[in-house]
C-alpha positions in Angstrom: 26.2 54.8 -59.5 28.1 58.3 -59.7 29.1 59.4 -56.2 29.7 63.4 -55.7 33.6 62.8 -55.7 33.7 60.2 -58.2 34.6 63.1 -61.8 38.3 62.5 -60.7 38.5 58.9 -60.5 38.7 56.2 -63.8 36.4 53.3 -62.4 33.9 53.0 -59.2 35.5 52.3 -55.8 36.0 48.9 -54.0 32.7 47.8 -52.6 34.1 46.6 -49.4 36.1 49.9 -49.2 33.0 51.5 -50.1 30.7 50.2 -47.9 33.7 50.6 -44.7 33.6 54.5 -45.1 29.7 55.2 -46.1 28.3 56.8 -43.0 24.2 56.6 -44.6 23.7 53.9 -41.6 23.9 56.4 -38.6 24.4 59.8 -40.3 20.7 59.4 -41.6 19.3 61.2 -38.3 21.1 64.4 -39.7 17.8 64.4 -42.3 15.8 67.1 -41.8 18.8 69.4 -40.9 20.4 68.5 -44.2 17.0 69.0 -46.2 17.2 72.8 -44.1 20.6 73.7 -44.6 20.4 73.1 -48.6 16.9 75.2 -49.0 18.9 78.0 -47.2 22.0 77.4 -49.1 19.6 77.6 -52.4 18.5 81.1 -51.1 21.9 82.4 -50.5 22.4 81.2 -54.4 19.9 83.1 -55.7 20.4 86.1 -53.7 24.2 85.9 -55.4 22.6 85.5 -58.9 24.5 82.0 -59.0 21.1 80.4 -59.5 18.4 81.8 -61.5 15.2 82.5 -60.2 12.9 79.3 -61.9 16.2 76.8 -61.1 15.9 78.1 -57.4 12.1 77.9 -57.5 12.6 74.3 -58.2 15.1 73.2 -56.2 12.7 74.7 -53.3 9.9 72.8 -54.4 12.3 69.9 -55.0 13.6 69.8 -51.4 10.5 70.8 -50.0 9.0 67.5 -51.6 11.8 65.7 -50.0 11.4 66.7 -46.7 7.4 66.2 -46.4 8.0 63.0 -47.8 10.6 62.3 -45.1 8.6 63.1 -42.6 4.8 61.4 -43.2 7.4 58.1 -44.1 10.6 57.2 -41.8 11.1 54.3 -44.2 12.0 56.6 -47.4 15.0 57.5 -46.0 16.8 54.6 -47.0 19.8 52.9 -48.0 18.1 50.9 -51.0 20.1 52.8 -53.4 23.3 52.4 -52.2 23.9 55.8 -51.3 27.2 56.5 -49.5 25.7 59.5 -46.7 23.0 61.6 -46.3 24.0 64.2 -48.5 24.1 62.3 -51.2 20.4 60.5 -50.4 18.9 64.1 -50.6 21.2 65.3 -53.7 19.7 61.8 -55.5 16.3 62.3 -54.9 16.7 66.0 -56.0 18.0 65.2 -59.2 15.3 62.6 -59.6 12.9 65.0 -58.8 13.7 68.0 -60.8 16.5 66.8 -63.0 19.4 69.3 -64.2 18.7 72.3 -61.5 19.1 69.8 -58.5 23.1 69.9 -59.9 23.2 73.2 -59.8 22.8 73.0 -55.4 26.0 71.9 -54.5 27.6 75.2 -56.6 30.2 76.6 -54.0 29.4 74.3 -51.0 31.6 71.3 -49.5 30.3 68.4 -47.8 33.2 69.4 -45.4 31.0 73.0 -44.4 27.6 70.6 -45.3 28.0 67.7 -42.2 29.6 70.5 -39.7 26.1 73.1 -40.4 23.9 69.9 -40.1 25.8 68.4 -36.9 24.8 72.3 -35.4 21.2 72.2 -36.8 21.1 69.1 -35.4 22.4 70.0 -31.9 20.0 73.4 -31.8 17.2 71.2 -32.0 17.9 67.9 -30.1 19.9 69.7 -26.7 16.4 71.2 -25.7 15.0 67.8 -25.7 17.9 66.1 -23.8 17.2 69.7 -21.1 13.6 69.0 -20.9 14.2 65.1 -20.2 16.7 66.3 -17.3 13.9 68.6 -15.6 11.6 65.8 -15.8 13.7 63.8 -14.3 14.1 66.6 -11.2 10.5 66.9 -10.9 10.1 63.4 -10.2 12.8 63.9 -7.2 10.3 66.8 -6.2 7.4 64.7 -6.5 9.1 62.2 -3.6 10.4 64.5 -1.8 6.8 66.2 -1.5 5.7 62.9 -0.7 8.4 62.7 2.0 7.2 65.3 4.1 9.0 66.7 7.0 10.9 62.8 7.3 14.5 63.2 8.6 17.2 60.7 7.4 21.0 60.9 8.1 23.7 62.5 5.8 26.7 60.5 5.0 30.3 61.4 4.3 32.4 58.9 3.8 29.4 56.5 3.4 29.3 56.9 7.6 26.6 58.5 9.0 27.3 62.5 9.7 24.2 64.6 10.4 20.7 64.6 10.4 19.0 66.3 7.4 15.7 66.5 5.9 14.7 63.7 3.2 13.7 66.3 0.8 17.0 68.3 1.3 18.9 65.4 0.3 16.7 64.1 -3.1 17.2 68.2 -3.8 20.9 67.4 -3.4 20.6 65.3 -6.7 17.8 67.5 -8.6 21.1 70.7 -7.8 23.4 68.4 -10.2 21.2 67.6 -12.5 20.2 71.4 -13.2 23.9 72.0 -13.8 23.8 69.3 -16.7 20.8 72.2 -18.1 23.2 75.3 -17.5 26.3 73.3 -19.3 23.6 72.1 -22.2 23.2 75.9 -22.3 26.7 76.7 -22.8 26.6 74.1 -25.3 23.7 76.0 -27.2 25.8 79.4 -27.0 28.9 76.8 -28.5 27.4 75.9 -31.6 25.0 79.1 -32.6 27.9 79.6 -35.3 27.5 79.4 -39.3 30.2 77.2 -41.1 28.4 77.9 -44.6 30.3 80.2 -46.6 33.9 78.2 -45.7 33.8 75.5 -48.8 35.9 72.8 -48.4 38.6 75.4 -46.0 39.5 78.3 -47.9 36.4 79.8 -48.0 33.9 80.4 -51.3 34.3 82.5 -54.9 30.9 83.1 -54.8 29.2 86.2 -53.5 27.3 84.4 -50.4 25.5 87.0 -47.8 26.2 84.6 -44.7 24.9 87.2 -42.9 21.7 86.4 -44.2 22.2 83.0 -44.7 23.0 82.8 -40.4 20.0 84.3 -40.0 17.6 82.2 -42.1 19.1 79.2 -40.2 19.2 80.7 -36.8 22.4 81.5 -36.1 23.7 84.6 -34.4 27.4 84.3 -35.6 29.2 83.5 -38.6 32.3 81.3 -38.0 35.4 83.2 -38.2 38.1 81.3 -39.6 37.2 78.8 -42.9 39.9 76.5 -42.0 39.5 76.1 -38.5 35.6 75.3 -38.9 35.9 72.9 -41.1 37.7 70.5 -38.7 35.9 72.2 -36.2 34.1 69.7 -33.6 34.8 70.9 -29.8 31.1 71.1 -29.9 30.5 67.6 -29.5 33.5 66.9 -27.5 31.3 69.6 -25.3 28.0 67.4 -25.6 29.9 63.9 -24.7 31.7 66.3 -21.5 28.1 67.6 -20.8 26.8 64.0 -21.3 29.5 62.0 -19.1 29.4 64.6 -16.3 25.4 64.2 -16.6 25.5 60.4 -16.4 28.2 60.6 -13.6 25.4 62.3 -11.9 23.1 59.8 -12.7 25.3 57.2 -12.0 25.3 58.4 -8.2 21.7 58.8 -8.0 21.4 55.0 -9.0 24.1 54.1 -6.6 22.0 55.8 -3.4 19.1 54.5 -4.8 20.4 50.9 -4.4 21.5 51.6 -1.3 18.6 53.0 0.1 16.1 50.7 -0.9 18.1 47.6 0.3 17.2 45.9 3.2 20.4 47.0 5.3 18.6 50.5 4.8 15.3 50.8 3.8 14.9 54.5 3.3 12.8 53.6 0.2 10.5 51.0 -0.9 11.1 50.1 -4.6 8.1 49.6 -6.6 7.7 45.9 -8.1 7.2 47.9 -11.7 11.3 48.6 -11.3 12.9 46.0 -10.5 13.3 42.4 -11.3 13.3 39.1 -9.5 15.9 36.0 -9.4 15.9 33.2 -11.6 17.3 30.9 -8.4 16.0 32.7 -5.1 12.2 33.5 -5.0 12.9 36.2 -2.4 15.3 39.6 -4.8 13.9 42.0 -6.0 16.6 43.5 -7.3 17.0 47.2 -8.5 17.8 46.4 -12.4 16.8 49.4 -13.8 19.2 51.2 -12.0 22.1 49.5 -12.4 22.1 49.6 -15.9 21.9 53.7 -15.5 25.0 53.1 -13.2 26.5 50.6 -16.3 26.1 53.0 -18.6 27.6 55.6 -17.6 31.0 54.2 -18.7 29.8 53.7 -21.9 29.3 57.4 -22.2 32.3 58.1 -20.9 34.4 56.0 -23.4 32.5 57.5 -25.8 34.0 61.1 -24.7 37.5 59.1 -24.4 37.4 57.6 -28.1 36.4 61.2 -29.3 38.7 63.2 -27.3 41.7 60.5 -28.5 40.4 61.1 -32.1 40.5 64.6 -32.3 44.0 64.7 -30.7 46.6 63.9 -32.9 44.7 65.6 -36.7 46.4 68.2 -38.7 44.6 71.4 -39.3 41.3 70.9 -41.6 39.1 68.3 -42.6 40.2 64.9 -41.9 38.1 61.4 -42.5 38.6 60.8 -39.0 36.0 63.2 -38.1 33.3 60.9 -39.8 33.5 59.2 -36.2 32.0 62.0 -34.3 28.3 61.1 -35.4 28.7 57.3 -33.7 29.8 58.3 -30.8 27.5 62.0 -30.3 24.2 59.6 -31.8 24.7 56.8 -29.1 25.4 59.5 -26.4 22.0 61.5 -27.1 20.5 57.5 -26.9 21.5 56.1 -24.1 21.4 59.3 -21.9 17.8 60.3 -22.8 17.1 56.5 -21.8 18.7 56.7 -18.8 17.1 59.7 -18.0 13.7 58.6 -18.8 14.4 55.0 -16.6 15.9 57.4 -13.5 12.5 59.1 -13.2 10.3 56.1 -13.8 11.8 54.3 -11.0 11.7 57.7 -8.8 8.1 58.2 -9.2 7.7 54.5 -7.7 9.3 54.9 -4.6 8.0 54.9 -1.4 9.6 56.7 1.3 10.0 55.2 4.9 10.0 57.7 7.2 10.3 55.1 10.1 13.1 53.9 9.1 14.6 57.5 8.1 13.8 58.9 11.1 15.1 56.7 13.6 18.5 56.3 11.3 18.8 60.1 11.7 19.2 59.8 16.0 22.3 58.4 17.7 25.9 59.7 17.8 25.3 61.6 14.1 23.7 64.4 16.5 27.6 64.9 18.0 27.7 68.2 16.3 25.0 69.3 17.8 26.5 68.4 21.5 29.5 70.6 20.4 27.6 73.2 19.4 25.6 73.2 22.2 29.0 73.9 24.4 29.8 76.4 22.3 27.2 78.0 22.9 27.9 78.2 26.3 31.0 79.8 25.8 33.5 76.8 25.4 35.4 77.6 22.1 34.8 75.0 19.3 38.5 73.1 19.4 37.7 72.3 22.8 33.9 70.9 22.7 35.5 68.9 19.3 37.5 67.0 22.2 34.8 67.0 24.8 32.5 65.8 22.9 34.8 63.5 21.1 36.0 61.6 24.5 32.3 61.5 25.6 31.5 59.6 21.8 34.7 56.9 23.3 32.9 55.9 26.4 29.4 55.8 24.7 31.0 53.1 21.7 32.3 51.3 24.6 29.3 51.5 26.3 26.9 50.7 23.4 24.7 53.8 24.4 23.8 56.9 22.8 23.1 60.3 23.9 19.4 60.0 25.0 20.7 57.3 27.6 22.8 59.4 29.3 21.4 61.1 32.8 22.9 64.9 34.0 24.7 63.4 36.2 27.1 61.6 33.3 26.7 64.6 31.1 28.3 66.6 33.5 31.0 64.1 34.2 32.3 65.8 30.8 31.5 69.5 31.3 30.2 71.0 33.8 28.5 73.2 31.3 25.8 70.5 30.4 22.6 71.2 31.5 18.9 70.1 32.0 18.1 71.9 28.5 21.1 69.4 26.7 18.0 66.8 26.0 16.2 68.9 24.1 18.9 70.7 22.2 20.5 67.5 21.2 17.5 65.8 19.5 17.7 65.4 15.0 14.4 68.0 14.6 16.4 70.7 16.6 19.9 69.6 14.6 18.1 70.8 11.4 16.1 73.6 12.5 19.3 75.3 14.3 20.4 75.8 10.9 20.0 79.0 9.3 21.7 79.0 5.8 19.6 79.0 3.1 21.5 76.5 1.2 21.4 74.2 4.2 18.9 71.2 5.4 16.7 73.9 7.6 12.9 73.4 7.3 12.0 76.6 5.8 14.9 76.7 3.8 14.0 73.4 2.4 10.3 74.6 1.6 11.9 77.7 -0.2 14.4 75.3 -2.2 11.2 73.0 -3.1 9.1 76.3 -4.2 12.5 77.3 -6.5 13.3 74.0 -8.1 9.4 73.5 -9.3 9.7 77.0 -10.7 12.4 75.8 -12.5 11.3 72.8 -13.5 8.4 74.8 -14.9 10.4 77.0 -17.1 12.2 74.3 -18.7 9.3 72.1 -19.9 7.3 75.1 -20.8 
């Protein structure tokens, strides 16, 4: 078969050769944004009197044919005819369709400009998806931490206990990441809301193309502004695999206190039988699969940014071949992080909280902070409570006591400042109600942050 490069060469290409740089496989997906770019690319033809008006009638009706045909059948976008991307699939069936004209398409245009404006259709299209499977993935931590109530649970640092805090102010911890993962998306969107039609191959085109018009029948606001540099232009997805590892990282550590929390050394939460799988040996696990493959794969979409990142690094200016391995590795991202996202809320919305076990984890020497403060608030500056309340934490290890063991008498064996009201100052609902931040685990500031982040979560899935 005759290939779109193939007027230069004598004979047809190696097979195996062939067949080793045909990207039809995976670049397929780019479909319906290479079925759009070419009817707008037909447009800005005619409008430059490089098409007539019946050829551009026909290649509309030709592509338009295409693309419905596409879409009521996934399995006519095939490789049955050998064809070497998805350029060429929709080129073929044009000329099949409406014979000489659907040559006429490809007048002034480069596959070089062609991939880079479908990889931004593409982008435009799919990032909103990936948003709205992130703020799904939030409200299910909203859900449980509605369901959680007023439960307290201790903070850790260091994985060692630190302070009491609310239940829901921690699962809000991770639904604050995750909606940075929307804002950088965002960014993303901003990145790639540029044209590359009108650049050819990289010096740009003869003909008399309004991109102007051209950005705006495709929805872009900006045309790009140097033909060379677009054409081996692709920081954009080296910006969706950054937005995509730092999204699994933050993932990852969701699955991580996850299965910690619902172990049996903890407890916090009860894991739903749905999520989780059993042991082939010992009738007893029920172990928390689901979420260490989440935790797995986020090294896969971090080697993915890796690969691209040590691809990109070493080409000269232009289009280079080498840039044919951006779709592998932005296609598998997009998978596996909208499947990780959608197996991260599933096992969310099945977990039961245990506030008896939160609750009494969130008493003992955590509340030391709270004994310093409590000095300090008698007038003892900070540095010296830190050591007061330090030595008195010594005796009560060596002891194995805690605070609500102690009697005056031994309280004020430390400072004489201690008084009768100490026992209910140091207790974990007055640690978190002392606080008055609004960023911090306070009750009402918590109820304020729940009330925000379903607003939020609102205006992205609407």
């Amino acid at each position: 078969m005759a290939h779109l490069w193939s007027g230069r060469f004598a004979g047809d290409p190696d097979a195996e050769l062939f067949a080793f740089g045909s990207s039809f496989r995976f670049d397929r997906r780019l479909f319906e944004d290479d079925v759009r770019g070419s009817l707008a690319w037909a447009q800005a033809l005619a409008r430059a009197n490089v098409l007539t008006a019946p050829d551009a009638e026909s290649i509309e009706r030709g592509l338009t044919d295409i693309l419905e045909q596409g879409r009521r059948d996934a399995s006519f976008v095939s490789d049955a005819h050998g064809d070497e991307d998805i350029h060429a699939f929709v080129e073929r069936e044009l000329v099949l369709r409406i014979g000489e004209a659907g040559r006429r398409l490809h007048t002034g245009r480069s596959r070089n400009e062609q991939v880079a404006v479908d990889l931004r259709l593409y982008l435009k299209r799919r990032v909103p998806v990936v948003q709205r499977a992130i703020a799904a993935t939030v409200r299910s931590l909203v859900d449980l931490a509605e369901r959680a109530g007023d439960a307290l649970m201790p903070s850790y640092t260091h994985l060692r206990r630190a302070q009491p805090v609310m239940v829901a102010h921690f699962l809000l911890s991770h639904g604050a990441a995750l909606r940075r993962d929307v804002d950088r998306l965002a960014a993303l969107l901003r990145e790639i809301d540029e044209l590359p039609l009108g650049s050819g191959a990289i010096a740009g085109t003869s003909y008399a193309i309004d991109v102007a018009a051209l950005a705006q029948t495709l929805g872009f606001s900006r045309v790009a502004r140097n033909s060379m540099d677009v054409s081996g232009d692709r920081d954009f997805v080296a910006s969706f695999l950054h937005a995509a590892s730092l999204g699994m990282v933050h993932l990852s550590r969701l699955a991580e206190d996850f299965i910690l929390f619902t172990s049996e050394e903890f407890a916090f939460f009860d894991l739903a039988d749905s999520a989780a799988t059993g042991s082939s040996l010992m009738p007893q696990k029920k172990n928390p699969d689901p979420l260490e493959l989440v935790r797995g794969k986020s090294g896969r979409v971090i080697g993915h940014l890796a690969g691209w990142l040590a691809t990109m690094k070493g080409l000269p200016a232009g289009y280079n071949k080498d840039l044919q391995e951006d779709k592998e590795a932005l296609f598998d991202t997009e998978d596996t992080w909208l499947g990780c996202l959608g197996a991260s809320a599933s096992v969310i919305d099945g977990l039961r909280p245990n506030p008896a076990m939160t609750n009494k984890a969130a008493s003992g020497l955590l509340l030391a902070t709270d004994v310093a403060d409590y000095l300090v608030a008698k007038g003892l500056p900070f540095r010296d409570a830190h050591e007061v309340v330090g030595a008195l934490v010594r005796r009560l290890l060596e002891e194995r006591r805690g605070f609500d063991d102690l009697s005056l008498a031994e309280w004020q064996q430390h400072s004489r400042l201690f008084g009768e009201d100490v026992r209910t100052a140091v207790t974990p609902l007055a640690s978190i109600q002392k606080k008055q931040t609004p960023q911090s685990t306070a009750p009402k500031a918590v109820a304020a942050a729940l009330t925000e982040t379903k607003r939020w979560v609102l205006e992205v899935l609407s």
